[in-house]
matplotlib code that plots the C-alpha trace (Angstrom):
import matplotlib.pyplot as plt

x = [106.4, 102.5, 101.1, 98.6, 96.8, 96.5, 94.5, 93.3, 92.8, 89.1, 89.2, 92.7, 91.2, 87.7, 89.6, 93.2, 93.2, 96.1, 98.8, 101.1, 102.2, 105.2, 106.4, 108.3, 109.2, 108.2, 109.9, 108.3, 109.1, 108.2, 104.5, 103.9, 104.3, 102.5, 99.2, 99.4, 99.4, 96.0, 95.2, 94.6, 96.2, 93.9, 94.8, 92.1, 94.2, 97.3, 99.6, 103.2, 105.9, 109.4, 111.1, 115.4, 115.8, 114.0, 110.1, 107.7, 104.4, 102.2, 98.6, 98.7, 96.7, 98.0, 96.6, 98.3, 99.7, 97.2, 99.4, 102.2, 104.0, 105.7, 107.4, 103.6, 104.4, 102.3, 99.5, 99.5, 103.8, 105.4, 107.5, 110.2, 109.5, 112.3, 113.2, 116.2, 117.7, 116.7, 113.3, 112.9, 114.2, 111.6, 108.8, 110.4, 110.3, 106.7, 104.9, 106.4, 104.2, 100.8, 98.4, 100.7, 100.4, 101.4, 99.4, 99.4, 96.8, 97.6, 99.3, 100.4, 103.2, 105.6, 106.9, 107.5, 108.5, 105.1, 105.2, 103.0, 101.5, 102.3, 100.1, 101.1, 98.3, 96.3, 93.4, 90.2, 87.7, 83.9, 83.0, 85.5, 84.0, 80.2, 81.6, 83.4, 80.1, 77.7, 80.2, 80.0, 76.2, 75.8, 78.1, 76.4, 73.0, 74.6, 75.7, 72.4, 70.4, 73.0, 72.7, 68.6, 68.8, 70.9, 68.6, 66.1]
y = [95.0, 95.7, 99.0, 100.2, 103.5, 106.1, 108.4, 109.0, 112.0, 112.4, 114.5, 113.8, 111.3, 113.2, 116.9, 115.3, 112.7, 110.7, 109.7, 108.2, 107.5, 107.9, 106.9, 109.6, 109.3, 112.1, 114.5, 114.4, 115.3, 112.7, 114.3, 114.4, 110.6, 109.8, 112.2, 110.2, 106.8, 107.8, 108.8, 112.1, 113.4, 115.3, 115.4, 117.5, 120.6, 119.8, 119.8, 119.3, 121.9, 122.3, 125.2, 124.8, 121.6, 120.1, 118.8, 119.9, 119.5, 121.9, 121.6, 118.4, 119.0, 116.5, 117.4, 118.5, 115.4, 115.7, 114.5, 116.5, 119.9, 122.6, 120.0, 119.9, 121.8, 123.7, 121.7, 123.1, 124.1, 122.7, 119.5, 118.3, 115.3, 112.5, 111.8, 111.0, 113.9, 111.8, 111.6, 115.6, 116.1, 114.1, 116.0, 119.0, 118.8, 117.1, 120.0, 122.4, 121.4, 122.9, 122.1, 119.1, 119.0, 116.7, 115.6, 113.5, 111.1, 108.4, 108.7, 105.1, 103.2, 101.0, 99.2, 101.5, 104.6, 106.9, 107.5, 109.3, 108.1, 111.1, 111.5, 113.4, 114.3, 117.1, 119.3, 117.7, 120.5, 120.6, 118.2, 115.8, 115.4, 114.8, 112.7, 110.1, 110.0, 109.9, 107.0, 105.2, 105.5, 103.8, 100.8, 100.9, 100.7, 98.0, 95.8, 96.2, 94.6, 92.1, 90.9, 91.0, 89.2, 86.6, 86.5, 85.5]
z = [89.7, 90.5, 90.0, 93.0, 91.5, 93.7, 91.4, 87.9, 86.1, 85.5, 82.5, 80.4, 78.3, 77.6, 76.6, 74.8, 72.4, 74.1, 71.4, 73.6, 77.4, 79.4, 83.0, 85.4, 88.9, 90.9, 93.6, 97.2, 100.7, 103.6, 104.6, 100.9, 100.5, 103.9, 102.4, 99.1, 101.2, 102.3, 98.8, 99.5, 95.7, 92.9, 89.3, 87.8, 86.7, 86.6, 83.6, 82.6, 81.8, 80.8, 81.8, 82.1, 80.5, 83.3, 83.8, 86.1, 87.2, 88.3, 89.5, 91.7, 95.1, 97.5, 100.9, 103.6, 106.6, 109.1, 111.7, 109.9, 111.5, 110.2, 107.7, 105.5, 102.4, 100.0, 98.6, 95.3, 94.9, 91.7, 91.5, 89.9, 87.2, 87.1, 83.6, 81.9, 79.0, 76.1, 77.4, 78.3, 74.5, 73.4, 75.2, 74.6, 70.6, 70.5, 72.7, 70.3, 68.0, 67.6, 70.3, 71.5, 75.7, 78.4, 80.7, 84.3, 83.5, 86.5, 89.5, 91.3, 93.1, 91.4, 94.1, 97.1, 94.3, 93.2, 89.4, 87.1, 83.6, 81.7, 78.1, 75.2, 73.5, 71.3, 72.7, 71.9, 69.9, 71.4, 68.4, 69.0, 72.4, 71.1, 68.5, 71.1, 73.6, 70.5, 69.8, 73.3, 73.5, 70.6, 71.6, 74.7, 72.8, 70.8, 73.4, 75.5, 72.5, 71.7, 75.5, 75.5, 72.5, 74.0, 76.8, 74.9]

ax = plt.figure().add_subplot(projection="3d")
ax.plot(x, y, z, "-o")
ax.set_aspect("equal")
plt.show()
């Protein structure tokens, strides 16, 4: 099936080193799905949680249906995360590691069903953050004389 992103999350992979990605279906009402549609979504601060043997995600703005009515809900309300036991498990013994979090990092349709690109990853430190754009300048710089030599 063909993904169609609705929205990225600008800062998961410059504050978490992703170690590794998982798809969940997501829980939405009918003016929720309409306000996505129009891509009308933000991922900034959202995060993942478990709480009751269940996933949640908290954080995700979607804007209110403009043409909705009293049916709109909350922008900001938690929702439930569609995974299987085996898979809740699994994110349930890696965040109880140190520093371990999960994160929404893409939000898209599969089909005519929205899922999220969840990432399990480990806060990144000030450092680590200099150290990857330090690293992408200078393959930037390397690729820019490469190309002018080639030019030439």
């Amino acid at each position: 099936m063909e993904k169609k992103v609705i929205s990225k999350n600008p800062v998961a992979r410059h504050n978490y080193d992703i170690k590794d990605t998982l798809e969940a279906g997501i829980v939405l009402t009918g003016t929720e799905i309409k306000s996505i549609r129009l891509g009308k979504v933000n991922l900034k601060d959202s995060y993942v949680n478990i709480k009751n043997g269940e996933a949640y995600i908290y954080g995700v703005n979607i804007s209110p249906y403009e043409f909705g009515n009293i049916n709109n809900k909350d922008p900001l309300r938690t929702r439930k995360l569609l995974l299987n036991k085996r898979e809740i498990n699994k994110l349930f013994n890696l965040i109880k590691q140190d520093g371990m979090s999960i994160i929404p990092i893409t939000l898209y349709f599969k089909g005519s069903y929205v899922k999220v690109e969840l990432g399990i990853g480990r806060g990144k430190k000030l450092f680590d953050k200099r150290e990857d754009l330090a690293k992408r300048d200078a393959e930037r710089k390397i690729n820019r004389a490469l190309k002018e030599k080639n030019n030439i």
